[in-house]
C-alpha positions as CSV (number, residue, x, y, z in Angstrom):
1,X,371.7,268.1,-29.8
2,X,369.9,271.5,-30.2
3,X,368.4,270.2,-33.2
4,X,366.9,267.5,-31.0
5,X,365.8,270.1,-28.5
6,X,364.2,272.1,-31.1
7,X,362.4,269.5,-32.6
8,X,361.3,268.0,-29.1
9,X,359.8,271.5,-28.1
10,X,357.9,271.8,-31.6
11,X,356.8,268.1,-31.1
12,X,355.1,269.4,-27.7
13,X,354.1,272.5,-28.7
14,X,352.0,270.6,-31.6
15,X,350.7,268.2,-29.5
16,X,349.5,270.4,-27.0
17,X,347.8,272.7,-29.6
18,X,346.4,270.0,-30.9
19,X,344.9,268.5,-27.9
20,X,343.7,272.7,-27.6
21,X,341.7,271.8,-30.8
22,X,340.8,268.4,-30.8
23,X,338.3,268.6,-27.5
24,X,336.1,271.1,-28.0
25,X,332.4,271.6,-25.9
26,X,329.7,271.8,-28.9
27,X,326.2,273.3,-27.6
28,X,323.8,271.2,-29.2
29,X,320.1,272.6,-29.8
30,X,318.1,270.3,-28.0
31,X,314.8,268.6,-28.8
32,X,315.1,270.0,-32.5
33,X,314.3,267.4,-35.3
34,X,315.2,266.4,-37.5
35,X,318.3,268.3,-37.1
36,X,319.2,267.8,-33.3
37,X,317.6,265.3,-30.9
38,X,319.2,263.2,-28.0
39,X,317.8,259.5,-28.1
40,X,316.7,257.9,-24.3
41,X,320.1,256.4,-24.2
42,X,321.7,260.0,-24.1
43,X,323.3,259.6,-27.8
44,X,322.8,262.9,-30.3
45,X,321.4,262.2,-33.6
46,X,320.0,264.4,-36.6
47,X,321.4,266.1,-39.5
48,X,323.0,268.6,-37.8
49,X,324.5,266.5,-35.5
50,X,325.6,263.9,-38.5
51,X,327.0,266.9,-40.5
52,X,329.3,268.0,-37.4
53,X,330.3,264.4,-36.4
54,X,331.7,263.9,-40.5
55,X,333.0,267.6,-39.8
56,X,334.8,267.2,-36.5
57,X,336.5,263.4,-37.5
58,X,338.0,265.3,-40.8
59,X,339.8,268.1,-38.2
60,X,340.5,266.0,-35.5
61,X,338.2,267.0,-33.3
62,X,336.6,265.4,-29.7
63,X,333.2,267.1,-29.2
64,X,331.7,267.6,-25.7
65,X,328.2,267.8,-26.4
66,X,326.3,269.7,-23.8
67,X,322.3,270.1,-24.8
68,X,321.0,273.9,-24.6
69,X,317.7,276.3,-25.8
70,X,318.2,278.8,-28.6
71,X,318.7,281.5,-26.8
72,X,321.1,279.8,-24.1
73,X,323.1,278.0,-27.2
74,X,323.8,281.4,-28.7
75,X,324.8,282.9,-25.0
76,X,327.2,280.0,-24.5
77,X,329.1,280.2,-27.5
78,X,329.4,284.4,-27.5
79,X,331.0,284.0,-23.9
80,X,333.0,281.1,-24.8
81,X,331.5,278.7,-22.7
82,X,331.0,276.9,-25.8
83,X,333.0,276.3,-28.8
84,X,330.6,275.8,-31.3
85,X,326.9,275.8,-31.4
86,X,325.2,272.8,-33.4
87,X,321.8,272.7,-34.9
88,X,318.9,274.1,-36.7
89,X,320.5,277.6,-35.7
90,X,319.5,280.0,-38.8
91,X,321.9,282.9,-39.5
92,X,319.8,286.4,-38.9
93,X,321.1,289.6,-38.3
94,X,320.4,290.0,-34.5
95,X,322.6,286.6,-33.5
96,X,325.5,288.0,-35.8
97,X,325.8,290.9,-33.8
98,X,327.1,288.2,-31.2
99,X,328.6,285.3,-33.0
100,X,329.8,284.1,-36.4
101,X,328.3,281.0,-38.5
102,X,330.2,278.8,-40.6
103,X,329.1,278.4,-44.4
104,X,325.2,277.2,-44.4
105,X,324.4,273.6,-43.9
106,X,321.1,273.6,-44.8
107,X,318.3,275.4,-46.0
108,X,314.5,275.7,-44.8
109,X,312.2,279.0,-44.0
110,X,309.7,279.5,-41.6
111,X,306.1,278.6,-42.3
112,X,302.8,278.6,-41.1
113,X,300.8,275.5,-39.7
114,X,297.3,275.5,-38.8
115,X,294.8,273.3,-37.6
116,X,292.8,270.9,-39.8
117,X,289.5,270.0,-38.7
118,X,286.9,269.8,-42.2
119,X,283.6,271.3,-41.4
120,X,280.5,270.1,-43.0
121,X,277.5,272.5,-44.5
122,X,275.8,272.7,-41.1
123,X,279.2,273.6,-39.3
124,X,279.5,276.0,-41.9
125,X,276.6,277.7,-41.9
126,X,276.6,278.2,-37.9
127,X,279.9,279.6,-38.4
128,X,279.0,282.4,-40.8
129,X,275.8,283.2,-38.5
130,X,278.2,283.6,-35.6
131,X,281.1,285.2,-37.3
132,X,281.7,288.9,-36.4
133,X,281.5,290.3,-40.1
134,X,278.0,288.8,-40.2
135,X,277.0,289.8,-36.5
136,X,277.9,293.7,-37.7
137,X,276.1,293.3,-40.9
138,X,272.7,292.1,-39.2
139,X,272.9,295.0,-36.5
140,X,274.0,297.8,-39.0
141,X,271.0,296.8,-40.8
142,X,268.4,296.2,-37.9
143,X,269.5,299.9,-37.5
144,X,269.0,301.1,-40.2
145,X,265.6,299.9,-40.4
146,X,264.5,301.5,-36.9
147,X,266.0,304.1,-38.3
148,X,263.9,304.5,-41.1
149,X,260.6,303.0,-39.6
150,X,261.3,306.4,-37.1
151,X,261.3,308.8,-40.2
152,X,258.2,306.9,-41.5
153,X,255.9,306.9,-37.8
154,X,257.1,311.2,-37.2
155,X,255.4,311.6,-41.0
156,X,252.7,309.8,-40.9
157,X,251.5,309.6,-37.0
158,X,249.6,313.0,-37.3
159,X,247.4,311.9,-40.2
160,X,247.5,308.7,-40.9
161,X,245.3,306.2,-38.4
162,X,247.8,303.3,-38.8
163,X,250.2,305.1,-37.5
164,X,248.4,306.8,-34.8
165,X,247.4,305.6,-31.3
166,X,249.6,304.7,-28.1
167,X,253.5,305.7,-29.5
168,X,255.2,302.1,-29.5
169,X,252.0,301.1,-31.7
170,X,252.9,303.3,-33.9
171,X,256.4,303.2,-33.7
172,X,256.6,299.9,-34.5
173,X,254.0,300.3,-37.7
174,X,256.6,302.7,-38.7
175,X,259.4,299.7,-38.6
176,X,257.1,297.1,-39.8
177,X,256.3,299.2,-43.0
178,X,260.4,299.9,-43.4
179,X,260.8,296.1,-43.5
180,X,258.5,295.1,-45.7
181,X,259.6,298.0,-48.5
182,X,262.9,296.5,-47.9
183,X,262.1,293.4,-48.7
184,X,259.6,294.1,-51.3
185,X,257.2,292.0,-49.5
186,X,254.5,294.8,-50.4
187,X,251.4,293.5,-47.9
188,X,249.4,296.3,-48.0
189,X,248.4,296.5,-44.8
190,X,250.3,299.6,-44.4
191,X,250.8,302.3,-46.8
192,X,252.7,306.4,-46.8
193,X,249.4,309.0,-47.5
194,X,251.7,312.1,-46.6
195,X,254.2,313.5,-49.0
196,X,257.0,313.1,-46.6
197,X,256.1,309.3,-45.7
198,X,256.0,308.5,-50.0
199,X,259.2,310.3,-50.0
200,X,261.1,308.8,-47.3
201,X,259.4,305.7,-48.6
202,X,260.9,306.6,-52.3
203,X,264.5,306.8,-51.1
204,X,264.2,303.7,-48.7
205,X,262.9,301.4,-52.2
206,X,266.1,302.6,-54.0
207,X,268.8,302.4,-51.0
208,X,267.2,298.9,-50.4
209,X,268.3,297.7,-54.0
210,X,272.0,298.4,-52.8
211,X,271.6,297.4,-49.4
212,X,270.3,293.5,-50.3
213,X,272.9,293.1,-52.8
214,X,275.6,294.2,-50.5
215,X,273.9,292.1,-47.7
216,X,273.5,288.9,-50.1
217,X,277.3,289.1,-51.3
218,X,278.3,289.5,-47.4
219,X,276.3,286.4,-47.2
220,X,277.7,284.4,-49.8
221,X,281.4,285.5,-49.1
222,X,280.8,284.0,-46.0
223,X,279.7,280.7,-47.3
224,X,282.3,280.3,-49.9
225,X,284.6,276.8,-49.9
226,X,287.0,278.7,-48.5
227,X,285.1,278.5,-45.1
228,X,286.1,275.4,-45.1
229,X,289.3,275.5,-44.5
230,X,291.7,276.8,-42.0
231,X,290.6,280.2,-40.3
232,X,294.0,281.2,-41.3
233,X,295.1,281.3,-44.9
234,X,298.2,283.5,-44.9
235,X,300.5,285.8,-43.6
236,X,297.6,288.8,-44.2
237,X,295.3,286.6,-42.1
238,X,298.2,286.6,-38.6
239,X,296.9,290.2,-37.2
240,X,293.6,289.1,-36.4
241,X,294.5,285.5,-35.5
242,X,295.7,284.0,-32.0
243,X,299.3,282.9,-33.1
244,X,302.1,280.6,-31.4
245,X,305.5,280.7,-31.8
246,X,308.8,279.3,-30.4
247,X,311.4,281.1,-28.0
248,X,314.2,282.5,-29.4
249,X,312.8,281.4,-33.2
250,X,313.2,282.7,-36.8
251,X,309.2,282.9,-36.7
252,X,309.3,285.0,-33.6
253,X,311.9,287.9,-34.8
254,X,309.8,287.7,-38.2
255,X,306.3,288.3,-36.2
256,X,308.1,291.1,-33.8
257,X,309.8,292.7,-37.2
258,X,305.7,292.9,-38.5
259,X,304.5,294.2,-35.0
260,X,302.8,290.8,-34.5
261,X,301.7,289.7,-31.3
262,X,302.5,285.8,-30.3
263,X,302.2,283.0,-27.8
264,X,306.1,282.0,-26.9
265,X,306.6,278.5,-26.2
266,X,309.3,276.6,-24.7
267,X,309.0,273.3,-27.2
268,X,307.4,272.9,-30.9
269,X,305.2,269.8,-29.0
270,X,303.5,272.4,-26.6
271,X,302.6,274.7,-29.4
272,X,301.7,272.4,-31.7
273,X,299.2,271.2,-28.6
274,X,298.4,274.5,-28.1
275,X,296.7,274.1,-31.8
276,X,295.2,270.8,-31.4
277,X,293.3,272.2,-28.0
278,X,292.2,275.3,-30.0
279,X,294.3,277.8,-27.7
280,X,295.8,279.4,-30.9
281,X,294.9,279.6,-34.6
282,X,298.3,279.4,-36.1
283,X,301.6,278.1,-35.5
284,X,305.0,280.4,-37.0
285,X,308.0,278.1,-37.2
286,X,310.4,276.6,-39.2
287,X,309.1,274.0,-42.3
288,X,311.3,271.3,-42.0
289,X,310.9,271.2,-38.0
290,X,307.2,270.8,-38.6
291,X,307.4,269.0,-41.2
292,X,309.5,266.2,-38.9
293,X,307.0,266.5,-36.2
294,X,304.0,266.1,-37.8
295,X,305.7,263.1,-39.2
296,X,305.9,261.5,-35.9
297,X,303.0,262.6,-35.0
298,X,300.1,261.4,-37.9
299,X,297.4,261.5,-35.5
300,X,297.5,265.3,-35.0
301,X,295.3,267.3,-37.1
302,X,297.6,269.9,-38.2
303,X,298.8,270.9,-41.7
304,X,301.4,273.3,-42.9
305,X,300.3,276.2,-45.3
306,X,302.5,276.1,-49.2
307,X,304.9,279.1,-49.5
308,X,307.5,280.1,-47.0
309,X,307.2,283.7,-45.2
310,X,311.5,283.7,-44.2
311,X,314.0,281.6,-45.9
312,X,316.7,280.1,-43.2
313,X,320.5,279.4,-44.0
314,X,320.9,277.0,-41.4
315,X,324.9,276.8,-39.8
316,X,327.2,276.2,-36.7
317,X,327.5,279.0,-35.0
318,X,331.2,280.2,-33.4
319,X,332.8,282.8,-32.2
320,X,334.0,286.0,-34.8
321,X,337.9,284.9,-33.9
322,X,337.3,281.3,-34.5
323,X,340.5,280.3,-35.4
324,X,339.2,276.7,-37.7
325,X,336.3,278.7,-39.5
326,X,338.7,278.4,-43.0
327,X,339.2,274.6,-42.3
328,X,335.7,274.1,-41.0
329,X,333.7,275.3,-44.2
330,X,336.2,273.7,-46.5
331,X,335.4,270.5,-44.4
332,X,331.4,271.1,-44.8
333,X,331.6,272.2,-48.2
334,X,333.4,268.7,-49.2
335,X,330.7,266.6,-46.9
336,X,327.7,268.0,-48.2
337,X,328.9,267.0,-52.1
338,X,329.4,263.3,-50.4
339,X,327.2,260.5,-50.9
340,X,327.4,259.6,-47.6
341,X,325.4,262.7,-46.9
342,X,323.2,262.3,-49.5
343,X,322.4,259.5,-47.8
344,X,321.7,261.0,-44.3
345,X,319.4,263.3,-45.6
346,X,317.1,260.2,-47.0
347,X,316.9,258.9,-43.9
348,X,316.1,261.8,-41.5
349,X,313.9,263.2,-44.8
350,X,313.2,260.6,-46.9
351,X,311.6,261.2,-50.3
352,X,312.2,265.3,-49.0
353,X,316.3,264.5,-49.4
354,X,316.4,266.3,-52.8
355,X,314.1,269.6,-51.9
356,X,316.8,271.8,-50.6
């Protein structure tokens, strides 16, 4: 009879401990493909969301999914408001200071995407007149010559007649005469007769050798292929450039960590209109969640730049006393050798399934 008693208790016991486990409230990243997304018929879909779904069936558990930002997910699940946090949720330093991850389910790295708009030869060309580098060049330069045509006019005014006469007339002999030595235009129409004008005149021939070459290479830097392209080229190329970023994103610790200044915004489609209406020059986000909305999205004229600035080890997030953690990665580990997920990641990724 105690037996019975005994067993009865236990049987209770398990079952209610059970039940304990089996419905759990998972905080799902929302609007976050292709690794979390809820369809208009309020079902959750995505890698992610496939991965926990084989997860939770092989430990018995009945997820209450409940959609939430970044920064909210991670909140919820360090005060146990959630159990476990699901999506494209990397593992960095500052979130394990709050919660604990699982063993990665994925991995991606953030990345740069810029805008893509080809510019022909004329398009070119107007950029490099208007660009600042050649706008400082032209005005160091139209400086240097007043400069000079000044030296030339306070030499020459007292004894040479060209020279002479009201002072802008002179003046601006003096800066005529600088201009063509510079260009070795050599008119003849004005000439040095004192020792100090033929001298200033001497060093002004030589310094205007190194002056056009550096002037012509300027030039031609400017008009390089590489014009072209994206404003934006690298990470080197971010300090000077009008960047966007996501809330509570790998890219935006990465650009604070560099003393980068960004744009935050809410959802990947706002910054990624934020590009197409010319409001910033570069986009810092994760690859693959580019990658996925560019997909859907053909019609946008936006590429993302080869190389990755951050590598992501993408995992559930729970709490550091999570008593299934053990159970959990042995659970993930064994799906993600399946073909079944093999075959999840063709379809949210298609011929992308094999580049880990």
């Amino acid at each position: 009879m105690l037996l019975l008693v005994g067993l009865s208790v236990w049987a209770r016991s398990a079952w209610a401990e059970d039940e304990v486990h089996r419905q759990v409230t998972v905080a799902v990243l929302r609007d976050a493909p292709p690794y979390s997304y809820q369809t208009p018929d309020g079902t959750w879909q995505g890698l992610a969301v496939e991965l926990w779904n084989l997860v939770a069936a092989e430990l018995h558990l009945d997820p209450q999914f409940v959609g939430m930002d970044r920064g909210e997910m991670i909140d919820a699940v360090a005060a146990g408001r959630a159990r476990f946090g699901v999506g494209p949720v990397a593992i960095t330093e500052q979130r394990l200071q709050r919660v604990d991850f699982s063993a990665p389910i994925d991995v991606s790295g953030v990345a740069i995407a810029v805008p893509y708009v080809p510019r022909g030869a004329w398009h070119m060309v107007g950029d490099t007149l208007f660009s600042l580098a050649f706008l400082k060049l032209t005005g160091a330069l139209l400086g240097l010559l007043m400069i000079v045509g000044t030296l030339f006019w306070i030499a020459e005014r007292s004894r040479n007649p060209d020279f002479a006469g009201r002072r802008i007339h002179g003046w601006g002999s003096g800066v005529w005469l600088s201009i063509v030595t510079m260009t070795t235009v050599g008119y003849g129409d004005k000439a040095p007769r004192t020792f100090g004008g033929r001298a200033v005149a001497a060093f002004w021939m030589f310094l205007s050798i190194i002056l056009i070459s550096i002037f012509t290479g300027t030039v031609a830097t400017l008009l390089t292929t590489e014009r072209l392209g994206p404003r934006v080229a690298g990470l080197e190329d971010l300090d000077s450039a009008r960047v966007a970023c996501i809330s509570a994103s790998a890219g935006l610790q990465l650009l604070q960590e560099r003393r980068m200044h960004c744009q935050q915004f809410s959802t990947l489609p706002e910054a990624l209109q934020a590009l197409v209406d010319k409001r910033a020059d570069a986009l810092v986000h994760d690859r693959a969640l580019l990658a996925w909305a560019l997909k859907e999205r053909p019609d946008l004229e936006i590429k993302v730049l080869p190389g990755t600035l951050l590598p992501e080890y993408y995992a559930f997030a729970m709490r550091p006393d999570e008593p299934l953690r053990r159970q959990m990665n042995v659970a993930i580990a064994r799906t993600l050798d399946s073909p079944r997920w093999a075959q999840f990641r063709f379809v949210y990724l298609g011929n992308q399934a094999d580049h880990h």
